[in-house]
C-alpha positions in Angstrom: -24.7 -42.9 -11.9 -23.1 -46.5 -11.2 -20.0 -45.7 -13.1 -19.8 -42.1 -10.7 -20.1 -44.2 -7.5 -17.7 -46.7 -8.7 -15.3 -44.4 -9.7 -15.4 -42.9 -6.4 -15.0 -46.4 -4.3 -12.3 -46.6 -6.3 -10.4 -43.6 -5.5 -11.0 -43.5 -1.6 -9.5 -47.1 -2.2 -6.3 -46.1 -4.1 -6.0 -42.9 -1.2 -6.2 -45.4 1.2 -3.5 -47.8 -0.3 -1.0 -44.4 -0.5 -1.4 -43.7 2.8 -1.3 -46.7 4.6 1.5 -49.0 2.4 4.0 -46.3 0.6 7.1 -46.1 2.4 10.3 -43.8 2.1 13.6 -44.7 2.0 14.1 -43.3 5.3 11.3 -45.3 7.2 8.6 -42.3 6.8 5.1 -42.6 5.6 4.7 -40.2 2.0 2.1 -38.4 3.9 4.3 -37.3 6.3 6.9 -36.5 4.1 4.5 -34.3 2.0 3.1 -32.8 5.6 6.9 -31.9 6.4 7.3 -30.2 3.2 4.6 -27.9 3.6 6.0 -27.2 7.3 3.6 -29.5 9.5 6.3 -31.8 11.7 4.2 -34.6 12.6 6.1 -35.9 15.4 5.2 -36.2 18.8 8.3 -35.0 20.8 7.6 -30.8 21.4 11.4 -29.1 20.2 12.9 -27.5 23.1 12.3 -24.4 23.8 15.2 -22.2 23.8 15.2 -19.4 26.7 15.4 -16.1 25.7 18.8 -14.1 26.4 19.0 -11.9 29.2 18.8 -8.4 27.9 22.1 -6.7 28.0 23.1 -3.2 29.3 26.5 -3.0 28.2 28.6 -4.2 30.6 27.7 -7.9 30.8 26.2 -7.9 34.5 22.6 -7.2 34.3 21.2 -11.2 35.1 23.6 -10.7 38.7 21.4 -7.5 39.7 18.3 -8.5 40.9 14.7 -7.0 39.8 14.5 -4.8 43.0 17.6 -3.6 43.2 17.7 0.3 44.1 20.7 2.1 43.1 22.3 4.2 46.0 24.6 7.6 45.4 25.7 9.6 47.8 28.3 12.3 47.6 31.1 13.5 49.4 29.3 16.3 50.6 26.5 14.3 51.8 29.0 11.7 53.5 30.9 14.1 54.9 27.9 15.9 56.6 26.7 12.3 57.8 29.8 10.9 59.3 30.1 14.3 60.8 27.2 13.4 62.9 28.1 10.1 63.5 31.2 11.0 65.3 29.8 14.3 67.3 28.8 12.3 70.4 30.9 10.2 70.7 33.9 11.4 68.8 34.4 14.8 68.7 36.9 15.2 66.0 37.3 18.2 63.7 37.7 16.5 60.1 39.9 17.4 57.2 40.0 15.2 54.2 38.2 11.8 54.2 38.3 9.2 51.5 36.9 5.6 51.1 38.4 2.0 50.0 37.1 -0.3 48.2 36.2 -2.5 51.4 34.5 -0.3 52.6 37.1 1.6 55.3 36.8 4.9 55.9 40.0 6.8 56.1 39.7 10.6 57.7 42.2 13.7 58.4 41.1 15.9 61.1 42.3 17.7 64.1 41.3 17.3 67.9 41.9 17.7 71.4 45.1 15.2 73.2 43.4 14.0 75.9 39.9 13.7 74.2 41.4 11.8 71.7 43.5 9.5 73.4 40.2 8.6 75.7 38.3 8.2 72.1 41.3 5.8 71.4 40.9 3.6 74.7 37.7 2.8 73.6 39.2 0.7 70.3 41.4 -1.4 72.1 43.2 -2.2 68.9 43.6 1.7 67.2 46.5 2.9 69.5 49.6 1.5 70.4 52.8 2.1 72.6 54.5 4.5 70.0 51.6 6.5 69.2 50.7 6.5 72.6 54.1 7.9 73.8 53.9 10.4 71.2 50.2 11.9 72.2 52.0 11.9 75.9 54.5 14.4 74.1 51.9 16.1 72.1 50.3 19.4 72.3 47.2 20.1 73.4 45.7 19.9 70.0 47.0 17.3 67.4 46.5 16.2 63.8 46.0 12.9 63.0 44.7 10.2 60.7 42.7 7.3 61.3 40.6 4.6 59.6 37.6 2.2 60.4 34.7 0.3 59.0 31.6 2.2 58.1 28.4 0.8 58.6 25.6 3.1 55.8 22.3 2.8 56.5 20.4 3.9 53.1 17.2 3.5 54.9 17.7 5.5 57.6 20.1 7.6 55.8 22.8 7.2 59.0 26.1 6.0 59.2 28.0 4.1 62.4 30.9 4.4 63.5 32.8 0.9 65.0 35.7 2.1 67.4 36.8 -1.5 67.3 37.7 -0.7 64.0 39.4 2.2 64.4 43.3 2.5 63.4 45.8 5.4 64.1 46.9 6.0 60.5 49.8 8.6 61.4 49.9 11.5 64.1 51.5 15.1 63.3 53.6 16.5 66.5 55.5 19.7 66.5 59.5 19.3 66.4 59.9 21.2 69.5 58.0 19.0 71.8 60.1 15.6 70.8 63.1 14.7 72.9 66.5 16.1 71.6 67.5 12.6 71.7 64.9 11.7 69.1 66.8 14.8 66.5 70.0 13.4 67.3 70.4 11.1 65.0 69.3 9.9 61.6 66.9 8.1 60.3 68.6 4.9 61.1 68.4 5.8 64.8 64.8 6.7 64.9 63.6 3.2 63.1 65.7 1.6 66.1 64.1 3.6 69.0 60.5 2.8 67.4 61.2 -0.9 66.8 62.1 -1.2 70.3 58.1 -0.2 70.4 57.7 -3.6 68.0 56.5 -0.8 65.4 58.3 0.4 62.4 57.7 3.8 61.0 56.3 3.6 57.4 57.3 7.1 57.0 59.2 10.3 58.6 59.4 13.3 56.9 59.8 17.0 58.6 58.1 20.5 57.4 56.5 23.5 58.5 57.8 23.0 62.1 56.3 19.6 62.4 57.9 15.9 62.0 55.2 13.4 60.6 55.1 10.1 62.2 53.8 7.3 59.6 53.0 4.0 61.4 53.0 0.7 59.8 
């Protein structure tokens, strides 16, 4: 029984004497070296934590959409039918083709009456300018026409406004026979004179079906 208790004394001893005086070569107690082995890091700094990567939906853009995004589509149909009821107050305009830039301007063909249309024009102070005004003076009583503006879409409401500040005179149609002969006496050189005497420059003049289209820079 003395020899068993001695024996143990001695072996917590030697335990002891591992633990507390063995070195590595790299400045590392054996016990810890042993600990690391079998996986257990005994230092006291945490690792840093490495975020997760945002999940990816193929095309690279999902962390710059927030959470509560909702997704809006509307088609022409539907945009059609809503800037019809924008403008039938206040611009009663009969619309052809319509299509929409990338800022957000929406470009429309359409028809209407002269003298309704050149008031609806007064109201944008910017839209119409001294050619195109001369040429509605000339025009029939019904023209064709296309203009642009900003649209303002409200998906909540499910309306769209109309800015006449915004509004430009994209090009006008008028018939050949109600321009001045003095406009079809020449070529094209002397039209581009006559309208920059107007401080305007036609982007384009071209003549079919009876009618000469006026394209406004």
């Amino acid at each position: 029984m003395l020899i068993f208790l001695m024996v143990l004394v001695l072996s917590v001893l030697l335990i002891a004497v591992l633990f507390s005086s063995v070195k590595s070569t790299d400045g590392g107690t054996l016990l810890t070296e042993l600990l690391e082995k079998v996986g257990f890091s005994m230092s006291e700094e945490p690792e840093a934590s490495v975020p997760d990567e945002a999940p990816q939906d193929g095309d690279g853009l999902t962390d710059l959409v927030p959470d509560d995004a909702i997704r809006i589509e509307i088609t022409e149909e539907k945009l059609r039918e809503l800037l019809e009821d924008a403008m039938a107050e206040r611009f009663p305009l009969t619309l052809g083709s319509l299509s929409l830039r990338a800022d957000g301007t929406m470009e429309v063909d359409g028809r209407a009456e002269r003298d309704r249309f050149l008031e609806i024009m007064d109201s944008a102070e910017t839209a119409l300018g001294a050619l195109e005004r001369m040429a509605l003076q000339l025009a029939p009583e019904e023209i064709t026409f296309s203009v642009s503006f900003l649209l303002d879409y409200d998906a909540a409401a499910g309306t769209i406004t109309l800015d006449p500040q915004t509004m430009t005179v994209e090009r006008l149609d008028l018939p050949v026979s109600y321009l001045p002969d003095a406009w079809m006496s020449g070529a094209n050189r002397a039209l581009t004179d006559y309208f920059a005497s107007y401080g305007r420059a036609p982007a384009g003049i071209s003549v079919y079906d009876g009618y000469l289209h006026l394209y406004f820079e």
